[in-house]
N, C-alpha and C positions, 0 to 999 in steps of 0.2 A: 496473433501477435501478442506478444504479453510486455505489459509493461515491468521496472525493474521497481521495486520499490522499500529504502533503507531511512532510517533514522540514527539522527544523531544527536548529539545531549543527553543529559541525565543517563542513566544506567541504560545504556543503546541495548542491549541483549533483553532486560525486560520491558521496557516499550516496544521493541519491533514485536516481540510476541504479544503484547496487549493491543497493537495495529491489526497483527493477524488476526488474532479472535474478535477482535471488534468487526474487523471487515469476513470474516467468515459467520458472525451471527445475521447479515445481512442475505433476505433469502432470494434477492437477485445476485448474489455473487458468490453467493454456496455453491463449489463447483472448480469454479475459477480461482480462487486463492491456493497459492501452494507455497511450500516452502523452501528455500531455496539454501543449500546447509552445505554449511563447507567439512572436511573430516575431520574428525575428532583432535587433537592434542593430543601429544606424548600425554599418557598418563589419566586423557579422561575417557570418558565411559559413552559417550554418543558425541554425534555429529552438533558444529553447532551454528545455529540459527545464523546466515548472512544478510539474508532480502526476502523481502513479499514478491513472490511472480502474480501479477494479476493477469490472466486472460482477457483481453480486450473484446468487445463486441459490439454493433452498433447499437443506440437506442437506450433500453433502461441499466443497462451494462456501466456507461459511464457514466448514466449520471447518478446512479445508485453507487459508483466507485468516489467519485468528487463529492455526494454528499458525508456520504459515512469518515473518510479522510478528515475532512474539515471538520466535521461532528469531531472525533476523537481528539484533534489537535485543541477544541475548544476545555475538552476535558484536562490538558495537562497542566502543569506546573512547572515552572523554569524556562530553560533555552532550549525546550525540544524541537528540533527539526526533521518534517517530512521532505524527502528528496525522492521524483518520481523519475524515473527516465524512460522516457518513452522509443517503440520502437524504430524513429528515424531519429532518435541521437537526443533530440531535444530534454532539458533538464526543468524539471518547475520546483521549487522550494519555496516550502511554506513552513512558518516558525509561530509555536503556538503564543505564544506573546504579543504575535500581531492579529494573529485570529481572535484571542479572547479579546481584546481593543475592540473588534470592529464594532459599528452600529447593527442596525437589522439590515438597512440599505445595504453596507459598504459588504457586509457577509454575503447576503443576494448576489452584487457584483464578483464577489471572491468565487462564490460559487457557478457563476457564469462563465469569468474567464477560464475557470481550472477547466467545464467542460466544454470549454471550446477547444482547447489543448488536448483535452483525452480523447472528444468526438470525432476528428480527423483521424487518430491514430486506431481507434475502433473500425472505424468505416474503411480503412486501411486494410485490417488484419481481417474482414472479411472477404475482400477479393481474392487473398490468397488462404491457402490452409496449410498448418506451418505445425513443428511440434511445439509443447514449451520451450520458451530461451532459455540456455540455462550456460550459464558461466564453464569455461572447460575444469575447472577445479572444483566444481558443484554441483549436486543433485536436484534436483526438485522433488517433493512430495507434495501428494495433496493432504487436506485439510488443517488443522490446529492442534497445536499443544493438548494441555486440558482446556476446561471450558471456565473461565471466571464473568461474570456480570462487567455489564458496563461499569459499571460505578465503581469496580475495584483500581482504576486507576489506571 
């Protein structure tokens, strides 16, 4: 089961690619990120980037997916928003404004709840075996863009 996963704020096309490689430099979920690309535009030259497909699984799956998420959210600047949607429907939205606020506590807790929400949907998608989700006007591919450092933003 793969979760659905877009950003919005700031320049959405180069943060959703700085979410992928963030979450693809992660080597529990090397694998499992793919990209999910709608076609090209009159007039341009490749496909372009719509969502993160995460592969769901139980165990260090989500919570190595809910830490790196919140990790990257605490890296941004402005109103950027992570929107996950999971695969019974469910929405969680997290906005880096509120992440970089938190205490150490209240981030612990952020990070609790998100994998409470991903951990059911992991433990879900191993009872059944399913292909990636993928939007009827979209492809999926695996891995990342190029490769930039965390720190580039």
């Amino acid at each position: 089961m793969d979760a659905r996963i877009t950003v919005s704020g700031g320049n959405e096309l180069t943060e959703l690619e700085s979410l992928q490689e963030w979450l693809t430099d992660s080597a529990e979920l090397r694998g499992r990120v793919m990209a999910c690309e709608l076609p090209p535009p009159p007039g341009a030259l490749g496909p372009v980037l719509d969502a993160i497909l995460l592969a769901l699984a139980p165990g260090s799956v989500a919570t190595a997916a809910a830490t790196a998420v919140v990790s990257w959210l605490r890296h941004r600047a402005g109103g950027v928003r992570v929107e996950i949607e999971l695969p019974d429907g469910r929405r969680l939205t997290l906005a880096a404004d509120r992440v970089r606020e938190l205490t150490d506590a209240q981030l612990r807790g952020q990070l609790a709840d998100l994998l409470t929400a991903l951990a059911p949907a992991a433990d879900a998608g191993a009872a059944s075996v399913a292909e990636p989700g993928q939007a009827s006007s979209s492809r999926a591919t695996a891995g990342g863009r190029g490769r930039r450092s965390k720190t580039d933003g």
